[in-house]
PAVO-696899 format. One record per residue (C-alpha): residue number from 1; x negated, y negated, z negated. Coordinates in pm, 1 decimal. Example, Ala and Ser with C-alpha at 12.3 -4.5 7.8 and 13.67 -1.06 7.14 Angstrom:
# residues 2
rec seq=1 | c1=-1230.0 | c2=450.0 | c3=-780.0 $
rec seq=2 | c1=-1367.0 | c2=106.0 | c3=-714.0 $
This chain:
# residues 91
rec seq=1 | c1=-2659.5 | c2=-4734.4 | c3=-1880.4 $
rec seq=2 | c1=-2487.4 | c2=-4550.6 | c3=-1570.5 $
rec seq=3 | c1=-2579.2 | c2=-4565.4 | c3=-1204.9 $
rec seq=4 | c1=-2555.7 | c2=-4861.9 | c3=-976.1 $
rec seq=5 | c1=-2326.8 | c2=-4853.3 | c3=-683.6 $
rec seq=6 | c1=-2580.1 | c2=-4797.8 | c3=-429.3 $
rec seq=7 | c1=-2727.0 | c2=-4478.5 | c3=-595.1 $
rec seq=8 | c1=-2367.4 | c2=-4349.2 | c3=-620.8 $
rec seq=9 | c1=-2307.5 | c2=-4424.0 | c3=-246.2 $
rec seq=10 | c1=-2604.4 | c2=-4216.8 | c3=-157.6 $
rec seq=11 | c1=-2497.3 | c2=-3968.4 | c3=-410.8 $
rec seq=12 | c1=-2155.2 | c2=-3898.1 | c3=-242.6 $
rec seq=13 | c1=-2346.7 | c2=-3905.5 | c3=140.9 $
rec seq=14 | c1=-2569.2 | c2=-3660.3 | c3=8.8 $
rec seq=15 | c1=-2306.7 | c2=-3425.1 | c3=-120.4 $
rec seq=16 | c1=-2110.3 | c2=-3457.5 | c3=192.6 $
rec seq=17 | c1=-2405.9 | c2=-3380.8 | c3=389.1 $
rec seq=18 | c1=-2467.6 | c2=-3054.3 | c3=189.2 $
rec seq=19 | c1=-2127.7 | c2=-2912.0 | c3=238.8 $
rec seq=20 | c1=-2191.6 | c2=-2973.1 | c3=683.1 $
rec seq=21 | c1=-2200.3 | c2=-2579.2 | c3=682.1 $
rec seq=22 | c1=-1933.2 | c2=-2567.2 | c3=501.3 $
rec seq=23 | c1=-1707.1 | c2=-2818.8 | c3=705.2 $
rec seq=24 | c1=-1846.8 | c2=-2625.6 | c3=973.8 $
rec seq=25 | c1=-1665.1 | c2=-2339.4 | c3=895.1 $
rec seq=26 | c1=-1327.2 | c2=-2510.9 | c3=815.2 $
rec seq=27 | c1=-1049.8 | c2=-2535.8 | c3=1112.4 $
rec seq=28 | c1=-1007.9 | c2=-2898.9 | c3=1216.1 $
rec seq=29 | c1=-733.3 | c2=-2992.4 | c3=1026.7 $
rec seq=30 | c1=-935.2 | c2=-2902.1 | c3=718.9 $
rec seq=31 | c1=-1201.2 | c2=-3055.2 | c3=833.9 $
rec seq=32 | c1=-994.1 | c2=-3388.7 | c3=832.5 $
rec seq=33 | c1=-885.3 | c2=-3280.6 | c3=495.3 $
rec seq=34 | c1=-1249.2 | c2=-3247.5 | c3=352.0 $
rec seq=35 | c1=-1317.2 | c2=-3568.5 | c3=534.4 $
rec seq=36 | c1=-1019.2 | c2=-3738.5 | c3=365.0 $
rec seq=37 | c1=-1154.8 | c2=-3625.0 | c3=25.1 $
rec seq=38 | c1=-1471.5 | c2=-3846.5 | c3=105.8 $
rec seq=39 | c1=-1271.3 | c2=-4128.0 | c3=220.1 $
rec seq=40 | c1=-1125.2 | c2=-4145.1 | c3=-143.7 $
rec seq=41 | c1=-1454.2 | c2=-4105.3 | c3=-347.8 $
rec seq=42 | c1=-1629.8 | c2=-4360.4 | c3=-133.4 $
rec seq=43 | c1=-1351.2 | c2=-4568.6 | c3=-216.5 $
rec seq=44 | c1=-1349.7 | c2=-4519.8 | c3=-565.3 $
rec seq=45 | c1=-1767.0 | c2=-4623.7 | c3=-602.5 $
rec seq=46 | c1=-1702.7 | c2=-4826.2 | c3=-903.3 $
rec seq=47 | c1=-1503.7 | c2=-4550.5 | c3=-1078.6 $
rec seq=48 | c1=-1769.1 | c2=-4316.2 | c3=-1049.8 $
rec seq=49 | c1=-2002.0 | c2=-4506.6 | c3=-1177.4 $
rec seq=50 | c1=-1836.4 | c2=-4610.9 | c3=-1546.5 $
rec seq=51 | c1=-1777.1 | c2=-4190.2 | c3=-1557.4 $
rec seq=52 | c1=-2088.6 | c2=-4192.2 | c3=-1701.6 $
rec seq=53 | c1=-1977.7 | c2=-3917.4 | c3=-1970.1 $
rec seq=54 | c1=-1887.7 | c2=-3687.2 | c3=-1717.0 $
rec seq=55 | c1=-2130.6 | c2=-3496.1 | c3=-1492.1 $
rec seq=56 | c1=-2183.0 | c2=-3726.4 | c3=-1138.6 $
rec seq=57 | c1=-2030.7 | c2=-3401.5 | c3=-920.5 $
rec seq=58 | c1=-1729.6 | c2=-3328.7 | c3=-1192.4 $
rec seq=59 | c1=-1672.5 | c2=-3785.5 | c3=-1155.9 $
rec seq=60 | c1=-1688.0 | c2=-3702.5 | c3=-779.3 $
rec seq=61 | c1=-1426.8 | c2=-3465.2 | c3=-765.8 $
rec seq=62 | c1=-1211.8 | c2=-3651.8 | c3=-990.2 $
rec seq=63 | c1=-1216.4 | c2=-3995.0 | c3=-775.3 $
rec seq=64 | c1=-1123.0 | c2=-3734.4 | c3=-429.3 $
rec seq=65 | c1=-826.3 | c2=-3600.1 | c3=-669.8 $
rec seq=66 | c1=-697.1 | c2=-3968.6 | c3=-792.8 $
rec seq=67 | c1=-705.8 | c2=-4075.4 | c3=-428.8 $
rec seq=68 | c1=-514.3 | c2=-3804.2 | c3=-312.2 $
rec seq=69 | c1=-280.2 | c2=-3800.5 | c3=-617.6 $
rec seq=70 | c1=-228.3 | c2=-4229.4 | c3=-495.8 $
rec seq=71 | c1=-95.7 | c2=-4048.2 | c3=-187.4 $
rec seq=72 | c1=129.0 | c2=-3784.9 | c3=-307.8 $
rec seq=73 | c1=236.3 | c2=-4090.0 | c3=-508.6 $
rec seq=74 | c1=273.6 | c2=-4355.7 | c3=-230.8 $
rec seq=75 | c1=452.8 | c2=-4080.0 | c3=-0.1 $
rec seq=76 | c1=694.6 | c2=-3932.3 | c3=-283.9 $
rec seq=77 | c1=812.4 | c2=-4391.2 | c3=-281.5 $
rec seq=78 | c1=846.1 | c2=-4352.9 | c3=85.7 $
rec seq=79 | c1=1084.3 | c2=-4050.1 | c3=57.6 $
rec seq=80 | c1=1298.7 | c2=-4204.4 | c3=-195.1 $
rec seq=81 | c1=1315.4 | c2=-4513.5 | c3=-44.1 $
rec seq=82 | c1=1419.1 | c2=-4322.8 | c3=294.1 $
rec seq=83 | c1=1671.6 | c2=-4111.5 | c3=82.8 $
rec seq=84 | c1=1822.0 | c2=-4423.1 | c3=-48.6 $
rec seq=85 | c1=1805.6 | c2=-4575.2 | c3=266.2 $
rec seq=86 | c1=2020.9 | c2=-4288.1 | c3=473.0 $
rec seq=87 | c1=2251.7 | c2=-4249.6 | c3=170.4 $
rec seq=88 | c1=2361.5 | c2=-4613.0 | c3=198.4 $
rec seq=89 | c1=2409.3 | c2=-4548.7 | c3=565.3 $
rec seq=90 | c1=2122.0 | c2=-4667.1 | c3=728.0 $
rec seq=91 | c1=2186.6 | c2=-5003.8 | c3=663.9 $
C-alpha cells in the first residue's frame, strides 16, 4: 500500500532541505516563491500519499502546482468579482 502521512511529511522536509543551496541562490522574492511551493505540498499530505502510481518527487511537484493553480484560481474570482463590482458602480 502507499506511504503514511508522517513518512510523506519527512519526505517533503527532506526535499526542501536539499534544495537550501539552491534557495540560497534565489533573490528573496523567489525565495518566498520556493517557500510558497512547500506551503502547498505540505498542505496537500494526503494527496501525495494516494499518488502512489506516480514517482513520490513527480506527486510532490504536482501537489506545489494544484496549490498554486487554487490560487491563480481564487485570484482570477477576485478580479471578476472586482470587475463586476466597478462596472455596477461601486455599489
Amino acid at each position: 500500500m502507499g506511504d503514511t502521512v508522517i513518512p510523506v511529511k519527512a519526505f517533503i522536509q527532506k526535499e526542501e532541505a536539499a534544495l537550501f543551496y539552491f534557495r540560497g541562490a534565489l533573490l528573496p522574492e523567489y525565495q518566498r516563491a520556493l517557500d510558497e511551493l512547500f506551503v502547498h505540498a505540505e498542505g496537500l499530505v494526503a494527496a501525495i500519499t494516494m499518488a502512489e502510481y506516480l514517482p513520490r518527487t513527480e506527486a510532490l511537484y504536482l501537489a506545489m502546482l494544484v496549490g498554486v493553480t487554487r490560487d491563480l484560481l481564487r485570484l482570477q474570482q477576485r478580479l471578476t468579482e472586482l470587475e463586476t463590482y466597478i462596472g455596477r458602480g461601486g455599489s
